[in-house]
C-alpha positions in Angstrom: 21.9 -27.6 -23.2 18.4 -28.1 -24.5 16.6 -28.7 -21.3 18.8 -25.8 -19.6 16.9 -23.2 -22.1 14.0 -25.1 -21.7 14.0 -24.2 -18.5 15.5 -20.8 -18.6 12.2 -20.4 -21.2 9.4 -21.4 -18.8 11.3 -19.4 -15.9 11.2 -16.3 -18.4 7.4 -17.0 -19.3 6.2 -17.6 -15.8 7.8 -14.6 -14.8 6.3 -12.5 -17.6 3.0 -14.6 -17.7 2.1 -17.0 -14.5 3.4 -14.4 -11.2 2.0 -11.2 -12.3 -1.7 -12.7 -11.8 -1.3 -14.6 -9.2 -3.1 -13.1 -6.6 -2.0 -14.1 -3.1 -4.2 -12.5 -0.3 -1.8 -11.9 2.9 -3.0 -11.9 6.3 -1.3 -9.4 8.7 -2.5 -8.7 12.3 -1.1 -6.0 14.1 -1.0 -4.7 17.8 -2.3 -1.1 18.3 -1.6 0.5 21.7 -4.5 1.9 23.1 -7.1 -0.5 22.2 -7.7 -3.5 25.2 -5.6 -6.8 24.2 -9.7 -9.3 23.9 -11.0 -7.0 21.4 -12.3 -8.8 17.7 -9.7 -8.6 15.2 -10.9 -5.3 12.6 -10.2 -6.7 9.1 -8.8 -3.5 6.6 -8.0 -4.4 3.1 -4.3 -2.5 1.1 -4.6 -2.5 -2.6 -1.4 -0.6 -3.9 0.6 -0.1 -7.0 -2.3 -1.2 -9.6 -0.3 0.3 -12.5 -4.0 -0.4 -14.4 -3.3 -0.4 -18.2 -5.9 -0.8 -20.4 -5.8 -4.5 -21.0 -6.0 -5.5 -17.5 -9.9 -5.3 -16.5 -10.2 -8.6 -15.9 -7.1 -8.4 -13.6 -8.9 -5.5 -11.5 -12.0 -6.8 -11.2 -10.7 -10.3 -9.8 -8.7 -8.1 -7.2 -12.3 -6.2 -6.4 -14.0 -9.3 -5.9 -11.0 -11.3 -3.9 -10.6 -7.8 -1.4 -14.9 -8.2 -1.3 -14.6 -11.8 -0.3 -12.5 -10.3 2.7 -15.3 -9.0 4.5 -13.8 -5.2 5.1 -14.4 -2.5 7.6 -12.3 -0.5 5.4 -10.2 -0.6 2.1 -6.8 1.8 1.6 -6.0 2.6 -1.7 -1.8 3.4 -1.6 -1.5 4.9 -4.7 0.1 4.2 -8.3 -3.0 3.7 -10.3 -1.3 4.8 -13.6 1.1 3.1 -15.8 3.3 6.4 -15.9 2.7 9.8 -17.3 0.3 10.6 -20.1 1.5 6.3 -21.0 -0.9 5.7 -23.7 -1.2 2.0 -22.1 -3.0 3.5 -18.8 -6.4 2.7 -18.2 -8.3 5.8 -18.0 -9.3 6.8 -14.6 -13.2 6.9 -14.9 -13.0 3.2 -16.1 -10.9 2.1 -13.1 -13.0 4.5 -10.5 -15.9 2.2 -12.1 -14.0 -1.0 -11.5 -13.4 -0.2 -8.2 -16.5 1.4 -7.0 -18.4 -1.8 -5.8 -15.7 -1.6 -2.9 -17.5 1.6 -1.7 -20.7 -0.8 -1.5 -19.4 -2.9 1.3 -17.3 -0.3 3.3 -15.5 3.0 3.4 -13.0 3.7 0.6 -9.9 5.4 1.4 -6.9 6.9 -1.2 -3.8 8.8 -1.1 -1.6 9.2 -4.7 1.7 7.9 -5.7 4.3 9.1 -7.7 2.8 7.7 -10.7 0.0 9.1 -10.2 1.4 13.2 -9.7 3.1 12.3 -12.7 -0.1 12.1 -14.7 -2.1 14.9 -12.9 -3.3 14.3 -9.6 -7.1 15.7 -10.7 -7.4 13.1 -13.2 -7.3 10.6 -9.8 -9.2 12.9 -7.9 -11.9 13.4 -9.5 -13.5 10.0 -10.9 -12.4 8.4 -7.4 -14.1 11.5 -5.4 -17.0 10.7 -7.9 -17.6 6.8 -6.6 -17.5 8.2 -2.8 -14.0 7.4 -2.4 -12.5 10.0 0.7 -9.2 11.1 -0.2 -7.1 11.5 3.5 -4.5 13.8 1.5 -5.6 16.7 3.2 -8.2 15.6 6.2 -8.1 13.0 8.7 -10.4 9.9 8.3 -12.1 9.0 11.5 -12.4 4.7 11.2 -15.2 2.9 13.6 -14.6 -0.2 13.8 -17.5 -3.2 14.6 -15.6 -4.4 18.0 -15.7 -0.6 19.4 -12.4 0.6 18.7 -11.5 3.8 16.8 -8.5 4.7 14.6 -7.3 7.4 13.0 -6.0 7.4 9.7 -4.1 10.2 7.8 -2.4 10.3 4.4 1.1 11.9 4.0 1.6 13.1 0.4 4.3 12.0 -1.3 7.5 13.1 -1.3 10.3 12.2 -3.4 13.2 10.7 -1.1 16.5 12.9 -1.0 20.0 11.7 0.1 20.4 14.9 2.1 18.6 14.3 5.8 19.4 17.3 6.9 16.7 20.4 5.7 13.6 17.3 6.0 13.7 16.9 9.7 12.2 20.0 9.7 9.7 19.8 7.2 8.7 16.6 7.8 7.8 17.1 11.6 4.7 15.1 13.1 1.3 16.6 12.7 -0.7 16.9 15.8 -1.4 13.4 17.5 -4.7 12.4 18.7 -5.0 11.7 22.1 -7.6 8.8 22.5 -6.7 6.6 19.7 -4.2 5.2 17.5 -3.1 6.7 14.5 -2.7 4.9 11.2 -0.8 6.7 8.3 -1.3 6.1 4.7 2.1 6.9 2.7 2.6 6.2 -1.0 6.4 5.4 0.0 7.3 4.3 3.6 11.3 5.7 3.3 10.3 9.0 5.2 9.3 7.0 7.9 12.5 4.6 7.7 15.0 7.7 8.2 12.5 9.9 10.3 11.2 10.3 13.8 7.4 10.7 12.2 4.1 10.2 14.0 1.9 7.2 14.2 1.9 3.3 15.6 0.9 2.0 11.9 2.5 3.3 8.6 0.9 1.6 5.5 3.0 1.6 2.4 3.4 0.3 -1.3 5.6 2.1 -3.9 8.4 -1.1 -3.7 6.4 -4.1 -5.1 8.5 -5.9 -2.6 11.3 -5.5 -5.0 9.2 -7.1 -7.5 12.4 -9.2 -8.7 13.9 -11.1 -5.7 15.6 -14.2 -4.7 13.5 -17.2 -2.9 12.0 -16.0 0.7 11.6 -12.3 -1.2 14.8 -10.4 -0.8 15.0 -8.6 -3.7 17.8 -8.7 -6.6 18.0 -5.2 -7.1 18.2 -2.0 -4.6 18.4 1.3 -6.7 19.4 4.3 -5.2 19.2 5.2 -1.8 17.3 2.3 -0.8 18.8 -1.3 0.9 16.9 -4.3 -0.1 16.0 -4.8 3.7 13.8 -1.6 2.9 12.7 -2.9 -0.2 11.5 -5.9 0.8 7.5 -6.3 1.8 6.3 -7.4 5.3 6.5 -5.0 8.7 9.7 -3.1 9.4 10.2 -0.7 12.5 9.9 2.9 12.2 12.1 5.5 13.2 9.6 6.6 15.9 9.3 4.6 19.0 6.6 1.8 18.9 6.0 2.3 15.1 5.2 -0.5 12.9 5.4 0.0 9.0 3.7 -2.5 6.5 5.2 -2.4 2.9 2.6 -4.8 0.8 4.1 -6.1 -2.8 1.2 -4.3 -4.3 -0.7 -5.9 -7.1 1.0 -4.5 -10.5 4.5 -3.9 -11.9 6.5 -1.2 -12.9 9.7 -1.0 -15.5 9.1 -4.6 -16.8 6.3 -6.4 -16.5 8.1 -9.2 -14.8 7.4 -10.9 -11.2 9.7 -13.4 -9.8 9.3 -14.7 -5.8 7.2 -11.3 -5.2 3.6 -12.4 -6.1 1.1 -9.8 -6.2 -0.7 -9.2 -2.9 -4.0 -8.0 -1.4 -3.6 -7.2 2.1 -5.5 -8.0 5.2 -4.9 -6.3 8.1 -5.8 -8.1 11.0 -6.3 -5.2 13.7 -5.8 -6.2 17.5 -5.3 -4.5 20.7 -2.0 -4.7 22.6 -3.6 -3.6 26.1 -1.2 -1.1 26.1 -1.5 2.4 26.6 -1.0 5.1 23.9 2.6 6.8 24.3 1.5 10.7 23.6 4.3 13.6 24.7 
């Protein structure tokens, strides 16, 4: 009995304590159609689902410095900076624009916002982040160069929160214009649109799950709510609706509801950008 609680105790305080801070960089490389199969890998770093309260600047800055050591062409920020809505915990936007800024000193810094993040005002996100050079792709199209040649683009779809109903989105949620020379990455808070959808583009970059944040060993997590399965919780790429499409959910690097992590470290993403030699599907 005594070494059973023992050990129900240290699985309790590593999940509250040891998981949430360690910081596991993953390595993702992904085929784009369009670009020639021997090009250089481009390297772009996901930071999602910070949930930055304002205890944890250590915590952000060792996430700045590990994304750094990456070597970048580009960093995407996926949203869920805040804690939660006016959450007296939250660490106040201009300090965390300022703990991210030296990102902007190495490369391009790109954001969308989260649910989180609407929650608390999108200006208050806006503006300090807008302030350190950061380009929100919210409402224009980010044009990426990348050092072996190849171009991207990359476009943020604003959040939406997901309805049981399919019918009246198919509409709304039609693809944007396509661009006709080069891939098209998208940037969405929560990657469910794109699960139930015919959308546009080959790579859809998501956060918004933490993985599941509570799962079983391998990461398939515990607990699905709503209209979500835990195959669509769970982090790693998953098919899109569209033809071709790839979608990357990362684990993020904060928590949300409890401050508990168990087999869903936080993660920093590296995407590891290749050509497939294959040419762009455009109707």
């Amino acid at each position: 009995m005594t070494t059973a609680l023992l050990s129900a105790a240290g699985t309790v305080l590593y999940a509250l304590l040891g998981e949430p801070h360690n910081l596991q960089v993953q390595e993702v490389p992904v085929e784009l159609p369009g670009w020639a199969a021997d090009v250089a890998p481009a390297r772009v770093v996901l930071l999602a689902d910070l949930h930055a309260s304002r205890t944890d600047g250590a915590w952000v800055d060792e996430q700045v410095r590990a994304a750094i050591a990456l070597k970048p062409e580009a960093v995407i920020l996926l949203g869920d900076y805040h804690k939660g809505a006016d959450d007296a915990r939250n660490m106040p936007m201009t300090e965390l624009a300022r703990r991210l800024a030296p990102l902007r000193e190495h490369c391009p810094v790109y954001y969308i916002l989260g649910n989180h993040d609407l929650h608390a005002r999108a200006n208050r996100v806006k503006q300090p982040f807008n302030q350190q050079g950061f380009t929100c792709v919210e409402t224009e199209d980010a044009q990426l160069q990348f050092a072996n040649g190849c171009r991207a683009l990359l476009r943020g779809f604003r959040f939406r929160l997901e309805q049981l109903s399919p019918g009246p989105q198919r509409k709304r949620f039609a693809p944007q214009a396509m661009p006709a020379d080069q891939p098209l990455i998208v940037a969405a808070h929560s990657p469910m649109h794109f699960m139930r959808y015919e959308l546009g583009g080959e790579l859809v970059v998501s956060g918004h799950t933490h993985g599941g944040q509570v799962c079983w060993p391998g990461g398939k997590p515990v607990y699905s709510p709503g209209i979500w399965s835990a195959d669509m919780l769970q982090a790693g790429l998953h098919p899109g609706k569209t033809e071709g499409q790839q979608i990357y959910i990362t684990r993020g690097t904060g928590t949300s509801s409890f401050p508990v992590r168990i087999f869903c470290p936080p993660e920093l993403t590296l995407l590891l950008l290749k050509g497939s030699g294959q040419p762009l599907k455009r109707s």
